[in-house]
N, C-alpha and C positions, 0 to 999 in steps of 0.2 A: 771222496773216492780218489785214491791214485793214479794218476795217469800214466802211460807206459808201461809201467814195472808192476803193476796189482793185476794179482791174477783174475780179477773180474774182467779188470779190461782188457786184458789178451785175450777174453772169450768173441771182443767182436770189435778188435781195433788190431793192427799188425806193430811190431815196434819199426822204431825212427831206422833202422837200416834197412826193413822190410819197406817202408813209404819210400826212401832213395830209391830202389833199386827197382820200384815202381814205375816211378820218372822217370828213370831213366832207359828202361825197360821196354815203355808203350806211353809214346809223348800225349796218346788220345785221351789216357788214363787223366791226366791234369788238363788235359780239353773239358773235359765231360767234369771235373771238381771243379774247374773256373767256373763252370755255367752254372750247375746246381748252386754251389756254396754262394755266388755272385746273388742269384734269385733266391736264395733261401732268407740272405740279409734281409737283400730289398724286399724282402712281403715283412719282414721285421720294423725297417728302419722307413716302410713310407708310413706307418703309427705317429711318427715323430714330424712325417711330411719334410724328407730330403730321401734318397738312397744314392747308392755308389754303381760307377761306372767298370773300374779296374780296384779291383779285389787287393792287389797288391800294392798300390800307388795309392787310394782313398785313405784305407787305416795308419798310415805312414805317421800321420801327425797325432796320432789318438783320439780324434774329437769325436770322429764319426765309432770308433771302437768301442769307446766309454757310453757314447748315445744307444748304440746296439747292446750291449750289457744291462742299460736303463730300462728299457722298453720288456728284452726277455725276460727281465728276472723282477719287473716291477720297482725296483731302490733305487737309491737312491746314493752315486759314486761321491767319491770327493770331488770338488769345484777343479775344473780341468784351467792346463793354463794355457794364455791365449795367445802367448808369445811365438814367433815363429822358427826360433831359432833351433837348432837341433837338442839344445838339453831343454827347451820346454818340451820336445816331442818324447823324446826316451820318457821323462817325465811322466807324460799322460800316459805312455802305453804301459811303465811300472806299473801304475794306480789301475791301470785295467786287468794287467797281467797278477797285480797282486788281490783284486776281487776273483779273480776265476780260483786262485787258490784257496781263497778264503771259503769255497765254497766245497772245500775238499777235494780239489784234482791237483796232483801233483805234477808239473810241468818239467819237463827232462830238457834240455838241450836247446829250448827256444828263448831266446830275451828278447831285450827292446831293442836292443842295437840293430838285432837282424831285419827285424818287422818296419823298424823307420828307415833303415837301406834297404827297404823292398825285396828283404829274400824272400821268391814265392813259394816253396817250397816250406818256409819257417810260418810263412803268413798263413796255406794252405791248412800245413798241423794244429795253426791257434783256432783257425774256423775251426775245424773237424774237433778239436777238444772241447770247444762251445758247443755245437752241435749234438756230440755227446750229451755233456751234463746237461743242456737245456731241453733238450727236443726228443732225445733217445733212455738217458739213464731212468727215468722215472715209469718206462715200458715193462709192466711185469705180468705175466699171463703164469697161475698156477706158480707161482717160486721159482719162473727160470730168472736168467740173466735177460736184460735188456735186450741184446741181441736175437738169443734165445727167445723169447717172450714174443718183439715184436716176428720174427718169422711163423711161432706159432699162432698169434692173430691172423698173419698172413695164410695160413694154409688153414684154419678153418674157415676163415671168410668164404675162400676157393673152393671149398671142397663139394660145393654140390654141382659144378661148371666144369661139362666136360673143355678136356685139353688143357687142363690149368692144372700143374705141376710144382707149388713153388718146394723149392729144395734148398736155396740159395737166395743170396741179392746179386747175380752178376746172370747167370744163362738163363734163368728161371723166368726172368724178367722179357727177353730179345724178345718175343714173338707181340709182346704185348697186350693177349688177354692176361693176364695176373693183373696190370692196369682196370680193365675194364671189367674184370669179374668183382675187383673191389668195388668200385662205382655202381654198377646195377646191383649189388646185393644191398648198397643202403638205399639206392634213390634210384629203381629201377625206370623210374620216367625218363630219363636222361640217357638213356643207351639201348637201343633195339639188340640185347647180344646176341639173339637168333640168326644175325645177318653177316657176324663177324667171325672171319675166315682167315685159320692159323697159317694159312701159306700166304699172307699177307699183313705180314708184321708193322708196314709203316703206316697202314690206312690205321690198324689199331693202337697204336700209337698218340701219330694224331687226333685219334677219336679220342682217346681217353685226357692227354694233354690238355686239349681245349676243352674240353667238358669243364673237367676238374678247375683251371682259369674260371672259366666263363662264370660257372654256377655254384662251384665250392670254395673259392677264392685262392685257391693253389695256382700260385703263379706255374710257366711252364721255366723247368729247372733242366729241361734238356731237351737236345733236337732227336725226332727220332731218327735221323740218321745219324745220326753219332752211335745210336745204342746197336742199331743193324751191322753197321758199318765196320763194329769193333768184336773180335773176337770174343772180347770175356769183358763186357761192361764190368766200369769202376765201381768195385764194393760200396766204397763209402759214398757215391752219388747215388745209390742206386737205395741207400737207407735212407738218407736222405729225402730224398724225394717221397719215399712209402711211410716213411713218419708224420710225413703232413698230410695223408689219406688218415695215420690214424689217429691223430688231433681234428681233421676232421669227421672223425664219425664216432669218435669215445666221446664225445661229454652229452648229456642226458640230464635234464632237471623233473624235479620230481611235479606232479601232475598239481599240489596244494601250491606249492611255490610258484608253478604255470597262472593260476587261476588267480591267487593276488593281485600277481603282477598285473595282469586283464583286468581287475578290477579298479586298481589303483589307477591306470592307464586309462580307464573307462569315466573315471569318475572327474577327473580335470577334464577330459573330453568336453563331458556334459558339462560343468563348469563354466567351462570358456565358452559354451556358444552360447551360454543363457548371457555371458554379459558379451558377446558378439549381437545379440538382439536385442538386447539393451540398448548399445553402444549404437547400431541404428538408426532405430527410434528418433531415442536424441539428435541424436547429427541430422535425420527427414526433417524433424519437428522444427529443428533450427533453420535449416534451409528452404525451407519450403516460406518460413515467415521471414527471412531474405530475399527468397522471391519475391514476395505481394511488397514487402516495402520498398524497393528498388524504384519500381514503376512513379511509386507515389513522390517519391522522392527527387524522377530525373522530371517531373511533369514542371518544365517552366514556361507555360500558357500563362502569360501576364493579366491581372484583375486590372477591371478600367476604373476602380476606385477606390481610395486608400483605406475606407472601412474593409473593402473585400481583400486587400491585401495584409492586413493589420489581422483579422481572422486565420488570416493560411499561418503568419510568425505566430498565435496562438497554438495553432494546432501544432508546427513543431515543436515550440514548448512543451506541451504536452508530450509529444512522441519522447523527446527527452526526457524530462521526468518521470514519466508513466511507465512507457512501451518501451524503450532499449533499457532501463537498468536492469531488469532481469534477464533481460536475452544477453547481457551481457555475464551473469553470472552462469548462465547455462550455458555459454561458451566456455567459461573457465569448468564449470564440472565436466565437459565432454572431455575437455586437453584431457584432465586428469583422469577419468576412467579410460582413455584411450591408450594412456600409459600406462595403468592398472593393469590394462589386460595383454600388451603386449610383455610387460616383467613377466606375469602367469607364464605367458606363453614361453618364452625364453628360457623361465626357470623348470617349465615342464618337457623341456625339449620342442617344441612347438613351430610349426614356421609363422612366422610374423602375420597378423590380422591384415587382410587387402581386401578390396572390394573382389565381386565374383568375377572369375573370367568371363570375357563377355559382355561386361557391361561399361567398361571402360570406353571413352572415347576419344578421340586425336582431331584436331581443327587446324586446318590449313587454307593456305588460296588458292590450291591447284598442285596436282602431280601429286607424288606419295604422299601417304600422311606423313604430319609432322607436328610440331607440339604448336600449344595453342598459339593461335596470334593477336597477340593484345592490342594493335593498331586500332580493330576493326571496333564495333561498338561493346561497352564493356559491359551493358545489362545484356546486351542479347548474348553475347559468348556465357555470359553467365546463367543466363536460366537453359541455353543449351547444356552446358555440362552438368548444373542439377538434376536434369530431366534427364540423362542419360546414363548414367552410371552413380555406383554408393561412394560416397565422397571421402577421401581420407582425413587426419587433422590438418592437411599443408593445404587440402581444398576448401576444407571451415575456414583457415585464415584468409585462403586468397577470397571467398566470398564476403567476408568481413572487412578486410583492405578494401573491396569493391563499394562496399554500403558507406565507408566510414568518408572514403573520398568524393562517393558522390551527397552522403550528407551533407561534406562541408561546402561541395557548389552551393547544394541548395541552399542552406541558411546564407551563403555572400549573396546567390541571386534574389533570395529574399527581401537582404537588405538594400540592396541596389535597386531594389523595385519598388521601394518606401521612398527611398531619395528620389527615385525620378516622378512618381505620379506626386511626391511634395513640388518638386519644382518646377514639374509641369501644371499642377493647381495655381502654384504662383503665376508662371509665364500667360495662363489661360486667363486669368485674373485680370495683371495686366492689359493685355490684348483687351478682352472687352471692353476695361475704360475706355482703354485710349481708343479705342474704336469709335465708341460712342460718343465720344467729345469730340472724331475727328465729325463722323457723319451728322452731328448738332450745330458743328461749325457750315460742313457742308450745305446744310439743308436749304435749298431757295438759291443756291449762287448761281444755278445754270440758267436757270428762269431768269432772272439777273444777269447774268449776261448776253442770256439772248433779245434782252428789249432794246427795240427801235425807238427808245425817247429822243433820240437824239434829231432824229427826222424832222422833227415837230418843234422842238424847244426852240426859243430864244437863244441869242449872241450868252447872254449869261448863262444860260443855262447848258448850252453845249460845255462853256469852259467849267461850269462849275463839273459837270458830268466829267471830263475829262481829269480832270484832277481827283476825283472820288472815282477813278478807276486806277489813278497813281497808287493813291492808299490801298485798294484790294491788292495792287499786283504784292505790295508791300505786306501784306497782313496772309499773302498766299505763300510768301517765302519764309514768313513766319513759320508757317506750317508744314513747310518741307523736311523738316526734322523730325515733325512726328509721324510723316506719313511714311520716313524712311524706318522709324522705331516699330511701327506697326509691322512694317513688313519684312524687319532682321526676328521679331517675336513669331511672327507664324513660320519663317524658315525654323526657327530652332525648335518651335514644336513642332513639324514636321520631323525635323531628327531626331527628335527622342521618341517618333514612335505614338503622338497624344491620339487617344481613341478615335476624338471628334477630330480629326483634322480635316478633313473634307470641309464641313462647315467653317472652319476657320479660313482655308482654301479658298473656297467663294466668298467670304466677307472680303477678306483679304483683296482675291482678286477685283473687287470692285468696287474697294477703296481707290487701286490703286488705275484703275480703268477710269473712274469720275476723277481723279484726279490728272489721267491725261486728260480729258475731254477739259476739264475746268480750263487746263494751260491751252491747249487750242482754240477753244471760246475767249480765251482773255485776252490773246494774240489777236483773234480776228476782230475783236471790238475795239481793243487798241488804234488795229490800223483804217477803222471806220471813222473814232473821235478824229483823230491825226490829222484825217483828211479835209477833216472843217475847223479845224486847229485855229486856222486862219479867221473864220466868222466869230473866233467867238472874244469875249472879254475876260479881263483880269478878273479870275475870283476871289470873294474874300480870303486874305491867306488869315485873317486869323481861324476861318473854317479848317482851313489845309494844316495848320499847324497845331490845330486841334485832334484833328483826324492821325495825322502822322506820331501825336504825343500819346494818344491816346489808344492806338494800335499795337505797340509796344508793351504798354502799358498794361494793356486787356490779357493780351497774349504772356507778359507774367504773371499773373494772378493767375490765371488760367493754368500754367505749368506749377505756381508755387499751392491750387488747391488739388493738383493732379499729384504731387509732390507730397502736399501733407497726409491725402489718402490712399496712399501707396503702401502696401500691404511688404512685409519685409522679413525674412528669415533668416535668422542666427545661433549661431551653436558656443558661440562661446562671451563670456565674458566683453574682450577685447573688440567683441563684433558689437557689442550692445555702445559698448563708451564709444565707438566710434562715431554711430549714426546719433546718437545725444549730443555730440559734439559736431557734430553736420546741423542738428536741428538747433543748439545757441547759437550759432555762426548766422543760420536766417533770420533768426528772431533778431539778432544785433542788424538785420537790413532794414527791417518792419520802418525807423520812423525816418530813413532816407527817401523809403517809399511810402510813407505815408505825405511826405513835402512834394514828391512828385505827384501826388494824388490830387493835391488842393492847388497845385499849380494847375493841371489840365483842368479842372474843376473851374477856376479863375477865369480860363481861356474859354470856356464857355458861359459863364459871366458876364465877359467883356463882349461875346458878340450880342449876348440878347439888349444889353448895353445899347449897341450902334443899333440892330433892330428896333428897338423901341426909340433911339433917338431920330434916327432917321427914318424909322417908319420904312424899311426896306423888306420889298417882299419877296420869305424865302422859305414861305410856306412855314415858318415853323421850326422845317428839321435841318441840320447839317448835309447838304449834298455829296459829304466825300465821305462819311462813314458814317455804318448805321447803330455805334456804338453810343450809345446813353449816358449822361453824368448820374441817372436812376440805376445802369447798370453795372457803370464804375463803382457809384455805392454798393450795389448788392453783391459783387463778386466781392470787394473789399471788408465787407462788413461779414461773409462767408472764410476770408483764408482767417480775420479775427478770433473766430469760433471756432476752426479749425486747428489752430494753435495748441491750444488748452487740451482739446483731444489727444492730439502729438505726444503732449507730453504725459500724458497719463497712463500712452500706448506704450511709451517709451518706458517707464517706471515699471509697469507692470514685467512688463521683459525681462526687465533689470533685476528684478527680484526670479524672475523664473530662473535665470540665469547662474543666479547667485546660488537657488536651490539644488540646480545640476551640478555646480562645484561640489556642494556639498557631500552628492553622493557620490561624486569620482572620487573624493580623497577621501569615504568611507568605505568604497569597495578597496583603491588603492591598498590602505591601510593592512586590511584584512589579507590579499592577496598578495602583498609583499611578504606576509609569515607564514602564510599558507602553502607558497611555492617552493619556498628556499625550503620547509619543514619537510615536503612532499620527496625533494633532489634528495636531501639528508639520509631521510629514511630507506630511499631505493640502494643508498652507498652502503648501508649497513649492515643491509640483508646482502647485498653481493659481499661485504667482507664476511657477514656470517656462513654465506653456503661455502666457504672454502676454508675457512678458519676450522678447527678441531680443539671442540672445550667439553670435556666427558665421554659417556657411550651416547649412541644414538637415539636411543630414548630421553635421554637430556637435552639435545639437540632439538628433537620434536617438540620437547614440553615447551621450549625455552621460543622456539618458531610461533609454537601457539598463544602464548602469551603474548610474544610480540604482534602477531593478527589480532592479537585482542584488545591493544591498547591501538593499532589504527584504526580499526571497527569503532571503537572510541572518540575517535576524531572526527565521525561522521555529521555530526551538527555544527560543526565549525563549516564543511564544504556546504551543507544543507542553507547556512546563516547567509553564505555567500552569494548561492546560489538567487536565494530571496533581494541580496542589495542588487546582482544582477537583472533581475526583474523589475527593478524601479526601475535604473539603468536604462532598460529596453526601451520601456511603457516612458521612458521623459524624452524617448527617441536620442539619446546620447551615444555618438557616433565613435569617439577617439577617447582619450583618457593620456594624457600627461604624470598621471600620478605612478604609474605605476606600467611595466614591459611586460606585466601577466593580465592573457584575458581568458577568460567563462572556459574558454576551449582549452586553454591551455589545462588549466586547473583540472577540470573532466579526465583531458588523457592522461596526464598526469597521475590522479585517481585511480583509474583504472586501470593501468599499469602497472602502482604500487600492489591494488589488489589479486590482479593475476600474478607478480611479481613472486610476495609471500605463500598464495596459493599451490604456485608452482616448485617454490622449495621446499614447503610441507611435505607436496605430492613426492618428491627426490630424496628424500628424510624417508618416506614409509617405504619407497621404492627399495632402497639402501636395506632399511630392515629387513622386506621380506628376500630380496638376495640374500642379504647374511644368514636369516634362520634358514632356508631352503638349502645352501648351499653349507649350513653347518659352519661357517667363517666366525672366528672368535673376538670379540670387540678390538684384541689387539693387533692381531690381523687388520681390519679394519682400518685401526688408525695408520698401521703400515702402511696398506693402500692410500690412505689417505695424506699422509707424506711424501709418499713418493708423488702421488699424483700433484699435489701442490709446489712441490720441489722442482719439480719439471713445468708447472705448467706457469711457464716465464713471465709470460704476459699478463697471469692475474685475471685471466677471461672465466675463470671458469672450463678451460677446454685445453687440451694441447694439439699440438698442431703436428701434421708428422713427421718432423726432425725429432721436435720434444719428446714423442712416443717412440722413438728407435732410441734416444740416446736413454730413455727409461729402463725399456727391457735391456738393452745391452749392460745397464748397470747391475740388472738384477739376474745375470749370469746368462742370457740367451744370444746364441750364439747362432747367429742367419743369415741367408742370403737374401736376395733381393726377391726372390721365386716365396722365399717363406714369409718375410715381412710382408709380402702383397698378399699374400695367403692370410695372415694377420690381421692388415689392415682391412681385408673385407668381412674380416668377422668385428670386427669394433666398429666398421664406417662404414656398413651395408649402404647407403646413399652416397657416397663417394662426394663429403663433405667436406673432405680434406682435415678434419679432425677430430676430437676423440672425448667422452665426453666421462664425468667422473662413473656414470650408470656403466658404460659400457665397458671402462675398465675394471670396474672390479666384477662383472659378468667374467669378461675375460679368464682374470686373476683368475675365481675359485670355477671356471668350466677346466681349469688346467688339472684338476685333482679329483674333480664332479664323475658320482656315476648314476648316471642319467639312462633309462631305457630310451629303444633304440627298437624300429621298425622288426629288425630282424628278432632280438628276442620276446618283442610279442607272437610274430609267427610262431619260434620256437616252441612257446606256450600254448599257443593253441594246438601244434603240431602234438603236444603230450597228450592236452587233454581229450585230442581226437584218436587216440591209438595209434598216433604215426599216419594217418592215414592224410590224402591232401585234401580233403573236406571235413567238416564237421556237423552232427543233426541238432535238429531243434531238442531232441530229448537230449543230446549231450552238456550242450549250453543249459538246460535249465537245469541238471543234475549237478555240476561242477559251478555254476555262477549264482547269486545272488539275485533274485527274482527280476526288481528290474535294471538288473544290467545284464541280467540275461535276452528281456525282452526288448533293451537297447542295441542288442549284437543281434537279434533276429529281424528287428525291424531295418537294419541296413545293410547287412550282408547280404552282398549279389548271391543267386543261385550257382552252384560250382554247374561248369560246364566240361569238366574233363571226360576222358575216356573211359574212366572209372567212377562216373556219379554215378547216385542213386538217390530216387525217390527222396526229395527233400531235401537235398544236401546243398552246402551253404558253404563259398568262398569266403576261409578263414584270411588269404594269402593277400588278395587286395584287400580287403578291409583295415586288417594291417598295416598294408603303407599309406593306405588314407587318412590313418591315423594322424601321420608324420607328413603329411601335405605331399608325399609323392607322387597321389595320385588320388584321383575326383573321389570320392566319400559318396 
């Protein structure tokens, strides 16, 4: 169509010296253009999510010019350029000014020079020739002209409301019913016109203004005092404004294409909630058997014996083997239908799957809520939040991270509680000997010291008496080492917690209680001999030097049979050669102490000698020690025997020893190719999820394959698992052979399998966006280009510089207001980046047409007669039995002013659809 000069458009547009002398004329006239034509934009250009401020200053540089072009006419302009200088601006506004002709209006006397120097009067004319061919030209009632036409809509609309005149766009308009007779004749709920009174033009004004805003989405495009205020309201704001009354109230879909749509809408609905109760289930099931296992797992009440503790590392073996490998697989199915169903959702316009309002919960220590606090105890925060609200995938993890960490206490307190009742059996071990060989030493010395022989005896016999309390004092320092050994052994089972300590406590204490009383009894007899020191005679010293060689003497044998059956634990190798090489080191003592043997041996020899030569009587025994050359034999003829044992103990060890090598450098082995294979494989698949080799159905096949040759490798971890279990069962603590242990391999494992599991899941995710969204393989790899191209780091993600400098490569052009608008539709959790799912969501929601809250009412709106409720016989007449009886079972009762009997809110059900509001 021509502009200016065609005589169609002389029927409802003035020429270029008629619009001067306009402006110039009645300065109100471009008041009242600025504000319409300014608001008429922005209900166009906030589609695009930006508008303009100053009409004449915005479109200067063409960006926002070419963007409004975009949005009304749907196409798509030439690539605008970005430069700022004045010939990139003329530039953009040619390429806009040359689409408006392209469209058949022929432009008289406006170019780009004028519009990027801000004449407003040039800028005014390009709006108002847009406004035409977009919003007015296609107005045709019975073959008038557009102008024509639309005034004739305008006056039948009116025609049954008295005082409503329209004859014009400029007088017809001041009072402002023509406003509101429009409005109550489509949507009479919205305006009581009974009440509106033509000698008060601003009230209906306003009434109808804000109506139209609030409920039909007509911005207001003028003040009513502007329109009151002015003798002859401006024409062209005055069509303006009444053209967006009749786009809103001309378009009407037909009742078959209503009913689809509700169906189609109906049927993901139900969909989504069956795997919304699904998805549930699983996630209770799961958590609920996090709960019970938590308890069992922090329970570290220590067993008093190492068969009872050796049973508990049984049972976690088993919880390992048994009990987490599938709950570990029903973790990884949950991710994945979690994600399953939020794509659905997404793809079907959906808002995102979250627990019910309501049942969420906030942990704090006082004053507002506020998010959990992990200080406190981590099973009870956590069976609090199970118990209190439906969990989403970040609360499966965190429940999982909770189990996995206190796992791994358990199995070290586990092992720490093998080591300690092992070395508290030893220490308890010890103790008893030594106890008993102190208390057998002990037995009879007090009674013994408390005898008054001395009272009574002879000159010889005091001294002999006195000198055979020399050798006790002697033979009792002997013993001061072991009674100090006894009592550093019951302190350090006391630290470690040994069951029996009590009992050990009073051994202990009264060991070392008879051993003070022994030293004060030995004092006090001392200074009783001392005193008759004097009465008495030289005694035999071959006695005393018998007694003194012989004390010594007792007292190592005694340590060297205390020594050879001393019980001994060792973990390695080096620990075995050492005590072998302790034990040849004694046996090279044996025949220095065997010469010492036959030496004491001699010395009592030699006194039965003088005895029998001289016939001296001495009763028989030794008076300074009650130690025997019968006893010297029999201890002697004991460490003999004891020997041979030694070494037999020792050999056997040495082979045990040998055997636990063994299996350290055959798990070793295993675990050194099993680890590095395990790291290998995780790099692969991270280079594969961003690498692009085919369509994505190749991709899948090529994922599954690959899940199916590590599925494969499952007897290698199974082989290992097994040499670990000798491992345990040989109580082998450390391993030199190798930096991978049991655990390591596990997560590792596991890992790998959620790993693959989760890029399959991102593989099918990809598909079902591309077929839902119509996206063509090549498109795809686009996406997938760019998304690699940018995303620097090789994360698999970009970050959001990486994400602005994308879209600006791929022509979009924003402010800080619209990237943030952006980046909350890509990074809804405000994760600071972007992930390959959510850009190509992105990508094709840019071209996507998706129903929408409003055109489901719409459709119910047809198939109810326009009316604002709808019956049960209408839904079963127009729908599909049960999605009919899916709309009757959840539509609230309509409660308007207009119900009747039965009638059923079409309007909220609707937005409940779209998560705006409770279902």
């Amino acid at each position: 169509m021509d502009h200016y000069d065609s005589q169609q458009t002389n029927d409802y547009m003035q020429p270029e010296e008629d619009w001067d002398r306009d402006l110039l004329l009645d300065p109100a006239w471009e008041k009242q253009q600025r504000k319409t034509f300014t608001a008429w934009c922005n209900s166009h250009l906030r589609k695009a999510g930006t508008q303009i401020e100053n009409i004449e200053e915005d479109f200067r540089d063409g960006l926002k010019l070419m963007l409004l072009l975009e949005v009304i006419s749907g196409e798509r302009l030439a690539k605008p350029e970005r430069g700022k200088m004045r010939v990139h601006k003329i530039s953009n506004v040619n390429k806009a000014l040359d689409f408006i002709a392209s469209k058949g209006v022929k432009l008289v006397s406006i170019g780009a020079e004028e519009i990027v120097d801000g004449n407003v009067k040039m800028t005014l004319g390009m709006i108002w020739t847009i406004i035409l061919r977009f919003a007015i030209q296609d107005i045709s009632v019975e073959e008038t002209s557009a102008k024509e036409g639309l005034l004739l809509w305008c006056q039948r609309k009116t025609a049954p409301y008295k005082n409503v005149n329209i004859q014009n766009f400029h007088i017809s308009w001041k009072d402002g019913l023509g406003f509101c007779a429009l409005i109550h004749r489509h949507r009479p709920e919205l305006i009581d016109y009974g009440k509106l009174r033509k000698d008060d033009p601003l009230t209906n004004l306003n009434t109808a203004f804000d109506v139209a805003e609030k409920y039909l989405d007509i911005p207001k495009m003028l003040d009513a005092e502007d329109i009151v205020g002015t003798a002859r309201p401006d024409e062209k704001a005055i069509m303006t404004y009444v053209s967006s009354f009749y786009h809103a109230f001309s378009g009407a879909q037909k009742a078959e294409t209503a009913a689809n749509r509700i169906c189609k809408v109906l049927a993901v609905n139900q969909e989504n909630e069956q795997l919304m109760e699904d998805y549930e289930k699983l996630a209770s099931d799961l958590l609920e058997w996090i709960r019970r296992t938590i308890p069992w797992l922090e329970n570290r009440v220590p067993e008093n014996t190492m068969h009872a503790m050796q049973q508990k590392l049984e049972d976690f073996r088993d919880y390992r083997r048994l009990h987490k490998p599938p709950k570990v697989q029903e973790k990884c199915q949950l991710e994945i239908n979690f994600n399953t169903l939020q794509t659905k959702l997404r793809l079907s316009n959906r808002p995102a799957f979250m627990p019910s309002e309501g049942r969420m919960v906030s942990v704090s220590t006082g004053g507002e809520p506020g998010p959990l606090n992990w200080t406190a105890s981590t099973s009870e925060l956590l069976l609090v939040v199970l118990t209190l609200y439906l969990p989403s995938p970040q609360d499966i993890n965190n429940a999982w991270g909770c189990l996995e960490q206190v796992e791994k206490g358990y199995e070290e307190w586990l092992l720490n509680e093998i080591r300690r009742l092992e070395r508290l059996d030893h220490l308890a071990e010890k103790f008893r000997q030594k106890a008993s060989i102190h208390e057998a030493w002990t037995d009879g010395k007090e009674a013994m010291l408390r005898q008054k022989d001395y009272e009574t005896a002879t000159l010889s016999e005091i001294k002999a008496l006195l000198k055979k309390h020399e050798a006790f004092e002697s033979d009792l320092a002997a013993h001061q080492d072991r009674v100090e050994q006894i009592a550093a052994i019951a302190q350090e089972l006391n630290e470690l917690d040994y069951y029996d300590s009590p009992s050990v406590n009073a051994r202990c204490q009264k060991i070392c209680d008879q051993w003070d009383n022994l030293g004060a009894l030995t004092q006090k007899r001392r200074e009783a001999l001392e005193r008759t020191e004097k009465l008495l005679e030289t005694i035999d010293q071959l006695y005393l030097e018998y007694a003194k060689r012989a004390a010594p003497f007792n007292n190592w044998m005694e340590g060297a049979m205390e020594d050879l059956q001393d019980t001994f634990i060792v973990h390695t190798i080096e620990e075995i050669q050492g005590l072998t090489t302790a034990h040849e080191q004694f046996k090279a003592t044996l025949p220095d102490a065997d010469k010492e043997r036959l030496a004491i041996l001699g010395i009592h020899n030699e006194v039965s000698k003088i005895v029998q030569t001289y016939h001296v009587n001495m009763a028989g025994t030794n008076p300074y020690t009650t130690i025997t050359p019968q006893e010297i034999n029999g201890k002697w003829d004991h460490v003999r025997q004891l020997v041979p044992r030694r070494d037999q103990a020792l050999t056997e060890e040495h082979a045990r020893q040998q055997h636990n090598e063994r299996l350290r450098k055959q798990f070793g082995a295993q675990a050194n190719v099993i680890g590095p294979w395990i790291q290998t494989k995780m790099e692969e698949i991270g280079r594969i999820s961003i690498e692009m080799h085919g369509t994505l159905e190749d991709q899948l096949s090529h994922l599954r394959q690959y899940e199916k040759s590590i599925v494969n490798y499952k007897p290698k971890i199974d082989q290992l698992e097994g040499d670990h279990q000798l491992i345990q069962e040989a109580l082998i603590f450390d391993n030199k052979h190798t930096n991978y242990t049991m655990e390591h391999i596990r997560v590792g494992w596991e890992q790998l399998l959620t790993t693959i599991a989760r890029t399959i899941n991102e593989v099918e995710n990809q598909i079902l966006t591309r077929d839902a969204k119509g996206i063509s393989q090549e498109q795809m790899n686009e996406f997938r280009a760019s998304f690699n191209h940018f995303d620097r780091k090789k994360t698999g993600m970009m970050d959001t510089d990486d994400f602005r400098a994308c879209l600006i490569s791929m022509g979009y052009n924003m402010g800080e207001a619209e990237f943030a608008r952006i980046m909350s539709i890509v990074d809804p959790n405000r994760l600071g980046v972007v992930t390959f799912q959510a850009f190509i969501d992105f990508m094709s929601r840019e071209t996507a047409d998706t129903d929408t809250a409003d055109q489901v009412m719409a459709s119910f709106k047809i198939l109810a007669g326009d009316k604002n409720y709808i019956t049960v016989d209408e839904l079963r007449r127009e729908l599909p039995p049960d999605q009919a009886e899916y709309c009757i079972a959840r539509m609230a009762p309509y409660t308007g002013p207009d119900s009747v009997p039965g009638a059923l809110d079409y309007m909220s059900f609707s937005t409940a659809l779209y998560g705006e509001s409770d279902l």
